[in-house]
FIROKOL-657382 format. One record per residue (C-alpha): residue number from 1; x, y, z. Coordinates in Angstrom, 2 decimals. Layout:
N
{k NUM; px X; py Y; pz Z}
...
END
This chain:
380
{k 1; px -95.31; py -38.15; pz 16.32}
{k 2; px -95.93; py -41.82; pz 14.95}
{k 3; px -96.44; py -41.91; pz 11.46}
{k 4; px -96.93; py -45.01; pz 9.52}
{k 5; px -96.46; py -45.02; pz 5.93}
{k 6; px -98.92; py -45.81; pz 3.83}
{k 7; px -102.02; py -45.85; pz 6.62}
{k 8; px -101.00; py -42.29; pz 7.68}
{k 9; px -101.21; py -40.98; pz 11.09}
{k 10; px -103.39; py -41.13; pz 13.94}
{k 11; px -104.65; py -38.59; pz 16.11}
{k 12; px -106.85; py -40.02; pz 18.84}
{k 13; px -110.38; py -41.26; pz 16.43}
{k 14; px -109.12; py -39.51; pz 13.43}
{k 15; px -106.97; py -40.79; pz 10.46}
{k 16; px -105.33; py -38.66; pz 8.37}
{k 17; px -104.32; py -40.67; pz 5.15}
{k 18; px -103.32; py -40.21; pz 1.90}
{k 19; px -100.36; py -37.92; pz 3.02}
{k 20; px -97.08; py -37.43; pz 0.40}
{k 21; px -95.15; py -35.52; pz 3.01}
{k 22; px -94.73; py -34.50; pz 7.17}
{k 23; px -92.62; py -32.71; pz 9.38}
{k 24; px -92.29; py -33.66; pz 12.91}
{k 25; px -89.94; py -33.52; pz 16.10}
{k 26; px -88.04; py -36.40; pz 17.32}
{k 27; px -90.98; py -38.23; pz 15.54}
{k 28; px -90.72; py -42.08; pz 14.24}
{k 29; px -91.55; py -43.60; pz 11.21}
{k 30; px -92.64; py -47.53; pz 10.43}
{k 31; px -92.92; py -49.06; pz 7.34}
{k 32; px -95.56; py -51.03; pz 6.71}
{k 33; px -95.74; py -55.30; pz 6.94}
{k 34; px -96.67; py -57.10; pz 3.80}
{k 35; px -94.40; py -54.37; pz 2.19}
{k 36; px -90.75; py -53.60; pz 0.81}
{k 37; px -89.57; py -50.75; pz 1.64}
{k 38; px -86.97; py -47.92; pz 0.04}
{k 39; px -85.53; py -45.34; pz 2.53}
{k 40; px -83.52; py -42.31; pz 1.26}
{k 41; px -82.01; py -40.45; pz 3.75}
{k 42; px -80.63; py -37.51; pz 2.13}
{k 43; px -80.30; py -34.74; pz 5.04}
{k 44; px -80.64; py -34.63; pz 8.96}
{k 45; px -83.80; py -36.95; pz 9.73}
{k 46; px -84.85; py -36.11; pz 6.34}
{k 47; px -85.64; py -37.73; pz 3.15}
{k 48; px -88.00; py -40.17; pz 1.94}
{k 49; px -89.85; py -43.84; pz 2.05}
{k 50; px -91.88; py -45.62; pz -0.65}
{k 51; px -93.03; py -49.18; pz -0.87}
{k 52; px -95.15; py -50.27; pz -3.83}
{k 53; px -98.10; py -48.78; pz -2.92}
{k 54; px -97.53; py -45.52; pz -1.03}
{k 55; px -94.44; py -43.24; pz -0.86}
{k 56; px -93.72; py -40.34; pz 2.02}
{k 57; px -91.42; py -37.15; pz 2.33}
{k 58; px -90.24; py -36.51; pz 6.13}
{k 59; px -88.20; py -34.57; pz 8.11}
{k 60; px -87.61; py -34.58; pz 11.46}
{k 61; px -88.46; py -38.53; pz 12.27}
{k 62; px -85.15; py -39.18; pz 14.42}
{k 63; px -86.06; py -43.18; pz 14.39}
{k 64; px -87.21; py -45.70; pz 11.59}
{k 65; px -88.70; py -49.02; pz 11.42}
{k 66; px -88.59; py -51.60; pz 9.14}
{k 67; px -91.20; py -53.98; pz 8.80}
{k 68; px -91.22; py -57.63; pz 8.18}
{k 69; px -90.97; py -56.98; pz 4.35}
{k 70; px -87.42; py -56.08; pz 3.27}
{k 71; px -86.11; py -52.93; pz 4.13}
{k 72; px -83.02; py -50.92; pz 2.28}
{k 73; px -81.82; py -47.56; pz 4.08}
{k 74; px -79.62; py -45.28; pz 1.57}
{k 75; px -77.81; py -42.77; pz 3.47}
{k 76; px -76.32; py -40.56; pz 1.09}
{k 77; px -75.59; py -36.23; pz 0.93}
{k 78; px -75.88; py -35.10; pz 4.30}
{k 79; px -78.12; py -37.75; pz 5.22}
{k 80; px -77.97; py -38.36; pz 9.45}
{k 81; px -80.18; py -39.82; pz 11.52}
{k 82; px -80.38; py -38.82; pz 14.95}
{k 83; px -81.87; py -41.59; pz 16.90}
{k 84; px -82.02; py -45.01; pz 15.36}
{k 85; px -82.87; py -47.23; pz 12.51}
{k 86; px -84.01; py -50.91; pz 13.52}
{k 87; px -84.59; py -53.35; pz 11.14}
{k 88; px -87.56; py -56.00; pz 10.79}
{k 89; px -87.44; py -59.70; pz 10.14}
{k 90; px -87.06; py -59.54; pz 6.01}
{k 91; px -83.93; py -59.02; pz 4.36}
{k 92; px -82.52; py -55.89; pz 5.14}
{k 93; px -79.28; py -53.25; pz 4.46}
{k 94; px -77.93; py -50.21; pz 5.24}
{k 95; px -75.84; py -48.46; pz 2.39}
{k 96; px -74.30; py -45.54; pz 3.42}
{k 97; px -72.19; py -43.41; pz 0.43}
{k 98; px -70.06; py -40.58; pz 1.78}
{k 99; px -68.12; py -38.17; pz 0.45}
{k 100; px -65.13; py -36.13; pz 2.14}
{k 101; px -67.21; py -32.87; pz 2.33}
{k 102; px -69.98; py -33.86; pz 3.37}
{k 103; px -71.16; py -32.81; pz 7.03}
{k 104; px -70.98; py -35.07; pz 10.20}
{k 105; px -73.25; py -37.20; pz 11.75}
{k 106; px -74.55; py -40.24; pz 12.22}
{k 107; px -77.06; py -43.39; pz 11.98}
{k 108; px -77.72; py -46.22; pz 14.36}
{k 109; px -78.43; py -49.29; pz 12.73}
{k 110; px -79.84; py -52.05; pz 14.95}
{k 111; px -80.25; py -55.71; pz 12.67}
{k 112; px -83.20; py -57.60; pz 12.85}
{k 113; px -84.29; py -61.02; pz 13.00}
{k 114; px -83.59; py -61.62; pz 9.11}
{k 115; px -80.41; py -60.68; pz 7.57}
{k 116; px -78.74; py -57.58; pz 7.35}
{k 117; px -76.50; py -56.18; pz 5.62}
{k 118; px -73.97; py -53.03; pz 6.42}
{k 119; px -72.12; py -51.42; pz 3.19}
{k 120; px -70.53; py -48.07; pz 3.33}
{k 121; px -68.84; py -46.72; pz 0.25}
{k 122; px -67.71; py -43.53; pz -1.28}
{k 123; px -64.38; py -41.27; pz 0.24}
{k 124; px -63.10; py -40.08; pz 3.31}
{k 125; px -59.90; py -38.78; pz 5.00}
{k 126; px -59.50; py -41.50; pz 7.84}
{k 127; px -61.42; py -44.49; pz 9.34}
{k 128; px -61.53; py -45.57; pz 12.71}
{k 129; px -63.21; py -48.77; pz 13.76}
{k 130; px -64.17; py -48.97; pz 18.03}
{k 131; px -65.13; py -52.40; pz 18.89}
{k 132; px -67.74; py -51.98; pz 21.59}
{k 133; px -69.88; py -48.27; pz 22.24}
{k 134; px -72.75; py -48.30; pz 24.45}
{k 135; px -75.70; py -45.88; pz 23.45}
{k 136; px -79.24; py -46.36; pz 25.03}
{k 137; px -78.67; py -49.52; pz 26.74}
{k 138; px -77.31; py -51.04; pz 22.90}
{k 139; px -73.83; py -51.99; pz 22.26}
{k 140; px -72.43; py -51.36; pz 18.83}
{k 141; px -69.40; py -51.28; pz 16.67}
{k 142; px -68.43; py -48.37; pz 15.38}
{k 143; px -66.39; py -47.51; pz 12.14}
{k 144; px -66.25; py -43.64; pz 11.92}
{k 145; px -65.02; py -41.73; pz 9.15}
{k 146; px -63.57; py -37.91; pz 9.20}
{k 147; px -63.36; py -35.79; pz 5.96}
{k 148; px -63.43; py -32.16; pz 5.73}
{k 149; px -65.89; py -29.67; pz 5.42}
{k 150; px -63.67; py -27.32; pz 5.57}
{k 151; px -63.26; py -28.68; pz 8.83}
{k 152; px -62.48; py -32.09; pz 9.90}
{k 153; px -66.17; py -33.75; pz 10.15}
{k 154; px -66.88; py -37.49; pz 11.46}
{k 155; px -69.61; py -39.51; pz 10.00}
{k 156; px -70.35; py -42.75; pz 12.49}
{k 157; px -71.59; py -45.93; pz 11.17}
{k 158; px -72.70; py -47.62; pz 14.25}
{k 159; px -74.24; py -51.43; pz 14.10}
{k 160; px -75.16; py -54.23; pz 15.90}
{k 161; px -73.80; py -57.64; pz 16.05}
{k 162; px -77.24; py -58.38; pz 13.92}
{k 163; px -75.30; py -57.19; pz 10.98}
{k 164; px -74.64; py -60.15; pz 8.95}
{k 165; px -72.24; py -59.03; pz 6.66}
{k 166; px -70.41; py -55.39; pz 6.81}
{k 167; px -68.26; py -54.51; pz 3.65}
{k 168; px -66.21; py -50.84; pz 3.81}
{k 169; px -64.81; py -49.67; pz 0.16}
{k 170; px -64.47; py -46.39; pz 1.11}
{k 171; px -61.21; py -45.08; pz -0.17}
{k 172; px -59.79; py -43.09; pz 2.42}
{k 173; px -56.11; py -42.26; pz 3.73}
{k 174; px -55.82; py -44.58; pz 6.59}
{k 175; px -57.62; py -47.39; pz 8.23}
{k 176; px -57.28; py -47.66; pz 12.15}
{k 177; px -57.90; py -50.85; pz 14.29}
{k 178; px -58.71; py -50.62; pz 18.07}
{k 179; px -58.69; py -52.76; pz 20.54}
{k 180; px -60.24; py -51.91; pz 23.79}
{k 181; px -58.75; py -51.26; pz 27.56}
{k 182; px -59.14; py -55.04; pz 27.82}
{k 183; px -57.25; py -57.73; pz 26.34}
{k 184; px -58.25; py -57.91; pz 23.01}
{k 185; px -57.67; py -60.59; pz 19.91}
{k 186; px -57.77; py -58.80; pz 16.48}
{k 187; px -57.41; py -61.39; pz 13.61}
{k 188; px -56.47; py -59.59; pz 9.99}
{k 189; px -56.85; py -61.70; pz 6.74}
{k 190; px -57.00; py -61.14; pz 3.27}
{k 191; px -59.03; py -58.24; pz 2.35}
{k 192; px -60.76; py -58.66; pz 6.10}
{k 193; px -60.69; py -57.43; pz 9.87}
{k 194; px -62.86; py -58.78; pz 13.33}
{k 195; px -61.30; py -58.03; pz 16.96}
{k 196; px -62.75; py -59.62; pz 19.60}
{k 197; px -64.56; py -62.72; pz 17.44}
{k 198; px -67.16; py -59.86; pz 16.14}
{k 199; px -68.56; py -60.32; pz 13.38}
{k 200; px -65.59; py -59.97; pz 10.25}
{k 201; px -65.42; py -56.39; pz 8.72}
{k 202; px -64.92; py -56.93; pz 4.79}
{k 203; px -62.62; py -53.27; pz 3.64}
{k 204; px -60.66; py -52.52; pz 0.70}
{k 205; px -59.54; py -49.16; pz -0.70}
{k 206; px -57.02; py -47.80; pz 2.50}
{k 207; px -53.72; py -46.79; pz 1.80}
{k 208; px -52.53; py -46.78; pz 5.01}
{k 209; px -53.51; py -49.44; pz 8.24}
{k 210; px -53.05; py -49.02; pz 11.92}
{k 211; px -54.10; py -52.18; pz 14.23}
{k 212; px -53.58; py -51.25; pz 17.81}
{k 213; px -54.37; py -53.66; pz 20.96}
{k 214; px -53.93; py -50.31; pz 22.72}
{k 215; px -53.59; py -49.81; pz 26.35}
{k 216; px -55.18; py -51.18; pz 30.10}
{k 217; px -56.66; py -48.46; pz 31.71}
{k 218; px -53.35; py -47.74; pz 33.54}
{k 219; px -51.44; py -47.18; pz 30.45}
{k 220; px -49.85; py -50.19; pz 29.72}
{k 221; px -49.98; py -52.89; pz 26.95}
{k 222; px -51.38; py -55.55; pz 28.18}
{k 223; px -52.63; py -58.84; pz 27.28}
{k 224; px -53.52; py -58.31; pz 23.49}
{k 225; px -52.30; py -60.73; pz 20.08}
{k 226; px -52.63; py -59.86; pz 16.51}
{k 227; px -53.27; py -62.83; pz 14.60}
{k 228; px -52.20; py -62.97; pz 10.90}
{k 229; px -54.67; py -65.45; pz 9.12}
{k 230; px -53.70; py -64.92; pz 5.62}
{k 231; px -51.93; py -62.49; pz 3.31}
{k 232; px -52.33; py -58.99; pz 4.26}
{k 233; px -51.67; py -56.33; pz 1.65}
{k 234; px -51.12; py -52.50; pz 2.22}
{k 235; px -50.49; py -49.95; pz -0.18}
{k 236; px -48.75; py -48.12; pz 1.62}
{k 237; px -47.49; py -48.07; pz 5.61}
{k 238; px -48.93; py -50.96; pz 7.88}
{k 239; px -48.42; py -50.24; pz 11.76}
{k 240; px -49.01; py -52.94; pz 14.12}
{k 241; px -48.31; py -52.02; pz 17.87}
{k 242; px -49.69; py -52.92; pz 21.65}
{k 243; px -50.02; py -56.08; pz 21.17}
{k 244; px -47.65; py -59.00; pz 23.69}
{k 245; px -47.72; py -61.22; pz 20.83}
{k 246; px -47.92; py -60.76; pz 17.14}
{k 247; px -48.24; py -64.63; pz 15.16}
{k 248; px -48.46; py -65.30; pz 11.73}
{k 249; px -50.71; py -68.91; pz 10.54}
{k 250; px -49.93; py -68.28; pz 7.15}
{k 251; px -49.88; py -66.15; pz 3.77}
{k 252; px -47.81; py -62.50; pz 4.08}
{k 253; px -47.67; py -59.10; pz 5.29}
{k 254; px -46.80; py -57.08; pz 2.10}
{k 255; px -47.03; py -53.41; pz 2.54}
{k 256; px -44.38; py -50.30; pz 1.55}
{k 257; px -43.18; py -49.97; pz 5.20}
{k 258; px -44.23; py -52.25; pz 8.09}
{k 259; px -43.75; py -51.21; pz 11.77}
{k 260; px -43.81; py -52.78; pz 14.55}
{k 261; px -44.23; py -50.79; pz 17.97}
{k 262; px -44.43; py -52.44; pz 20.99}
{k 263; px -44.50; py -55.96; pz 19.62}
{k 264; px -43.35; py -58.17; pz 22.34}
{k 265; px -43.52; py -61.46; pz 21.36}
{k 266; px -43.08; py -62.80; pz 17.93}
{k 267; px -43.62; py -66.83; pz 18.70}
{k 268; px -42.45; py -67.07; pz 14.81}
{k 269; px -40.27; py -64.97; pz 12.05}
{k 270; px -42.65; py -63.29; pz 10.16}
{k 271; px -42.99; py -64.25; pz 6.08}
{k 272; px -43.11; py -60.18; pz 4.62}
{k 273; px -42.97; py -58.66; pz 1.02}
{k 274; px -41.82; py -54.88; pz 2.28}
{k 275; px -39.97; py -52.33; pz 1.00}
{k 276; px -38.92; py -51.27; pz 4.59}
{k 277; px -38.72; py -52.03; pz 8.15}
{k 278; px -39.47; py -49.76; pz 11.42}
{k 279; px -39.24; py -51.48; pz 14.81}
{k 280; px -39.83; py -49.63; pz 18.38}
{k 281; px -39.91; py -50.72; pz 21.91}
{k 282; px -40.40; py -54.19; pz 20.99}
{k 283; px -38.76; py -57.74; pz 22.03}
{k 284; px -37.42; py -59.88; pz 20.10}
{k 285; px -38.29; py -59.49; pz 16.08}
{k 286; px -37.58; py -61.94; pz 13.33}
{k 287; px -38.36; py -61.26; pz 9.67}
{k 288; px -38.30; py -63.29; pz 5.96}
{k 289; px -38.17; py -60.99; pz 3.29}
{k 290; px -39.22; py -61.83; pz 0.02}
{k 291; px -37.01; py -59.57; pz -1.47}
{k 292; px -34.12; py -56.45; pz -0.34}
{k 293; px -35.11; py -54.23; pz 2.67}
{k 294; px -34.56; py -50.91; pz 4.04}
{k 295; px -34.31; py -50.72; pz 7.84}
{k 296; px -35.51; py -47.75; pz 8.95}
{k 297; px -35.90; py -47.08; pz 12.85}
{k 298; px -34.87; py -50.39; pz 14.99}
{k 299; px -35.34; py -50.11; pz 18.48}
{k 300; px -35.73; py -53.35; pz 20.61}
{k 301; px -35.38; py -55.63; pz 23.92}
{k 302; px -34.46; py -58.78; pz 22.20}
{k 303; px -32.25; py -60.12; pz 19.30}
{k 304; px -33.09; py -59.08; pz 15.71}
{k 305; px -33.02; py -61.11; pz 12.55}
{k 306; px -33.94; py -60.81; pz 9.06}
{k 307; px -33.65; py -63.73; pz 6.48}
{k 308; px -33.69; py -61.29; pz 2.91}
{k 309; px -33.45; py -61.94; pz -1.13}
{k 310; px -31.71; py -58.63; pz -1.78}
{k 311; px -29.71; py -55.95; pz -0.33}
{k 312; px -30.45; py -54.97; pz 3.40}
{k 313; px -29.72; py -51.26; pz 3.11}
{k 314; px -30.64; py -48.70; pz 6.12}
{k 315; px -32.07; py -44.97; pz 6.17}
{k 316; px -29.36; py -42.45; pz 6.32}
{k 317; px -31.57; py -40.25; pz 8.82}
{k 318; px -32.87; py -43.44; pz 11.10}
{k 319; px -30.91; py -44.75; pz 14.11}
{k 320; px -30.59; py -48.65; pz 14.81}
{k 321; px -30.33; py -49.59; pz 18.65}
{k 322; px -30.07; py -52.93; pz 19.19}
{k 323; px -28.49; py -54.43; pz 22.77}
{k 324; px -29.52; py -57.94; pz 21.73}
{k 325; px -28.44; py -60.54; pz 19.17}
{k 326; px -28.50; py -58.99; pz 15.50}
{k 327; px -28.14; py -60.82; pz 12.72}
{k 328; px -28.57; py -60.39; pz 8.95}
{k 329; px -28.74; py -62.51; pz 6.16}
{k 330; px -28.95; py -62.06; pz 2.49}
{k 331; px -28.35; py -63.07; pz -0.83}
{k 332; px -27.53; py -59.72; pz -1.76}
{k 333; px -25.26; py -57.06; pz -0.41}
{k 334; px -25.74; py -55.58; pz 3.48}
{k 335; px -24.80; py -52.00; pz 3.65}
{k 336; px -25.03; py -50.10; pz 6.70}
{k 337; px -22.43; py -47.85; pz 6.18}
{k 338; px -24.18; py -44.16; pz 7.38}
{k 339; px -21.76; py -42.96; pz 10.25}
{k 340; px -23.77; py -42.07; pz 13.51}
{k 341; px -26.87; py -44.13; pz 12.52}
{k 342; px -25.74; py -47.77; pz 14.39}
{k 343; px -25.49; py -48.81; pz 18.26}
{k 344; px -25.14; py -52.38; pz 17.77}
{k 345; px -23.90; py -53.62; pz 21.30}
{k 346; px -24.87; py -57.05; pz 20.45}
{k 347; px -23.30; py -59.88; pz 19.02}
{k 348; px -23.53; py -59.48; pz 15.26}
{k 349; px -23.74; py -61.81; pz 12.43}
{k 350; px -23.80; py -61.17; pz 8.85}
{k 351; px -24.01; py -62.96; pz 6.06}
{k 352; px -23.90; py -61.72; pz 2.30}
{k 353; px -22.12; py -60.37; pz -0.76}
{k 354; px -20.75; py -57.37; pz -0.39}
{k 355; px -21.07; py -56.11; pz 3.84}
{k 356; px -20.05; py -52.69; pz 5.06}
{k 357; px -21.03; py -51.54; pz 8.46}
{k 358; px -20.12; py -48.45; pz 10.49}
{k 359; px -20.70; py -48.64; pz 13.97}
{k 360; px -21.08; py -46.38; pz 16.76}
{k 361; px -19.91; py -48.54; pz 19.48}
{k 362; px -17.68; py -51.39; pz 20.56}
{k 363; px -18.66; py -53.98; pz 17.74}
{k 364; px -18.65; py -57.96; pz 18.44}
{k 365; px -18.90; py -60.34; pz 15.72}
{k 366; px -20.23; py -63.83; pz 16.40}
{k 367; px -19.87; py -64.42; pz 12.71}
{k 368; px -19.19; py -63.06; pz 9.22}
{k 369; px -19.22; py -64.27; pz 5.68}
{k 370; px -18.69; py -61.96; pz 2.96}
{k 371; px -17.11; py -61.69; pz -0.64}
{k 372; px -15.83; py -57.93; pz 0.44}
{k 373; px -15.88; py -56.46; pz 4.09}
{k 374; px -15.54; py -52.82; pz 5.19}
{k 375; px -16.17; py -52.87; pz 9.23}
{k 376; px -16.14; py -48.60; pz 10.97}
{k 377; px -16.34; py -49.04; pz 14.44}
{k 378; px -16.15; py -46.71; pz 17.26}
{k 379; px -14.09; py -48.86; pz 20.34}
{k 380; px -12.84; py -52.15; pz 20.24}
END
């Protein structure tokens, strides 16, 4: 069924007006011109539309229009809608709330010829923003969130490129970045996120952040670069992996524990504020630490460095592989004195206070300079 609010429906030569609510299958729903319109969507293709001079309960209208007044859609409770919402030419927004018990589902939100606005807000469990999904001949972005319920549940937030502005404050657990099978360009900034030169996603709220080039459709990284644009805070871990080359243009990554997997080319060191370090399967890494640092897991291809304003310490249950160049240096002490936990093959240079180092293979110094120097090493 058609129904349009406020002139009611229309059923061959009859009009049916004056209606406050109507059930339907798959139906669709317009708002009138001339008018702005409220939406509350509050269940699946359920809830309710008023403009200033007529209001209407509905359920089962799997597709809304806005008119060329301005439109707001509140999704909130369970509200889903199954097929899509498209905007008109006023100003428009979708504002979805969401809690972590709430039930999946999912809207559609295609952006007029005014401007739009996405905002999604509320708590989840994860996030997980898709660059490109094709539904119906539309291509959207995606940011999907999973609670539970008492099962894990996804809610999709799926726009167009329409979308002027899209804001996420939704706290939630962890924030994750895709690329696509292509090669992809995903720029992170203060307080901000875009891949692809898509329109920016404004977020706030995550505790943890994955970007991920990810892989060609054989498997491999390919082609993809994470570009730093400004400082980028974390709360807590910050992963950044598949990607041939990570650069930095300014500002810093500040986050509890940053790691890098499968970082292959670092054109410059990268200016950090982090508690900790992880590196894996990655070339050649430089880092400038704003103050001491744990290294946790180091794993790479290339020489390592790190330029720090504190101890360098290193986990006790982490190993450190490194066949390349590895060098350290610190206005505070370097201790990595855990037996079993460093394969430095490399030529090594350190550079602090206190330096103790036990090493599970042949060590080779290309340079020291310590006030006190306790060197373990297993060979030569």
């Amino acid at each position: 069924a058609q129904v349009n609010i406020g002139t009611g429906i229309t059923l061959g030569s009859i009009n049916i007006s004056n209606i406050e609510g109507v059930d339907s299958t798959n139906g669709s729903l317009y708002a009138r011109d001339g008018f702005n319109t409220t939406w509350n969507i509050i269940g699946a293709d359920t809830g309710s539309a008023s403009d200033s001079g007529a209001s209407l309960s509905f359920s089962g209208f799997s597709n809304l229009y806005g008119s060329n007044g301005n439109d707001v859609f509140n999704v909130s409770a369970d509200g889903s809608i199954s097929g899509l919402i498209r905007a008109g030419s006023g100003t428009n927004s979708l504002n979805v709330a969401l809690t972590p018990t709430r039930q999946g589902g999912q809207v559609y939100y295609i952006g007029g010829t005014g401007t739009d606005t996405v905002a999604i807000s509320g708590a989840s469990n994860t996030v997980v923003y898709t660059p490109a999904i094709n539904v119906g001949g539309v291509t959207y972005e995606r940011l999907a969130y999973t609670g539970t319920n008492p099962i894990p549940n996804t809610f999709q937030v799926n726009y167009t490129a329409a979308s002027e502005t899209v804001t996420d404050t939704v706290t939630a657990g962890t924030l994750a970045i895709n690329g696509t099978t292509g090669n992809d360009i995903l720029n992170l900034g203060t307080g901000t996120f875009s891949v692809n030169g898509q329109r920016a996603v404004n977020f706030s709220n995550k505790t943890n952040l994955i970007a991920d080039g990810g892989l060609t459709s054989t498997g491999q990284v390919g082609a993809d670069t994470i570009n730093i644009t400004g400082d980028f805070s974390v709360a807590n871990n910050l992963t950044l992996k598949n990607a041939t080359t990570l650069t930095q243009a300014s500002g810093s990554l500040s986050a509890n524990e940053l790691m890098l997997d499968s970082i292959y080319v670092l054109p410059a060191p990268l200016t950090t504020d982090i508690a900790s370090l992880s590196v894996v399967n990655s070339g050649a890494v430089s880092i400038d630490e704003a103050d001491g640092l744990q290294l946790n897991q180091i794993g790479t291809t290339g020489s390592f460095t790190v330029l720090a304003q504190g101890d360098i310490t290193a986990s006790s249950t982490e190993q450190r592989v490194a066949g390349g160049a590895f060098s350290l240096t610190t206005t505070g002490n370097i201790l990595l004195n855990t037996p079993n936990q460093n394969y430095l093959s490399g030529p090594i240079s350190l550079a602090g206070n206190t330096v103790e180092i036990n090493n599970g293979v042949a060590t080779e110094f290309a340079s020291v300079n310590a006030t006190s120097l306790l060197v373990n090493s297993t060979g030569n």
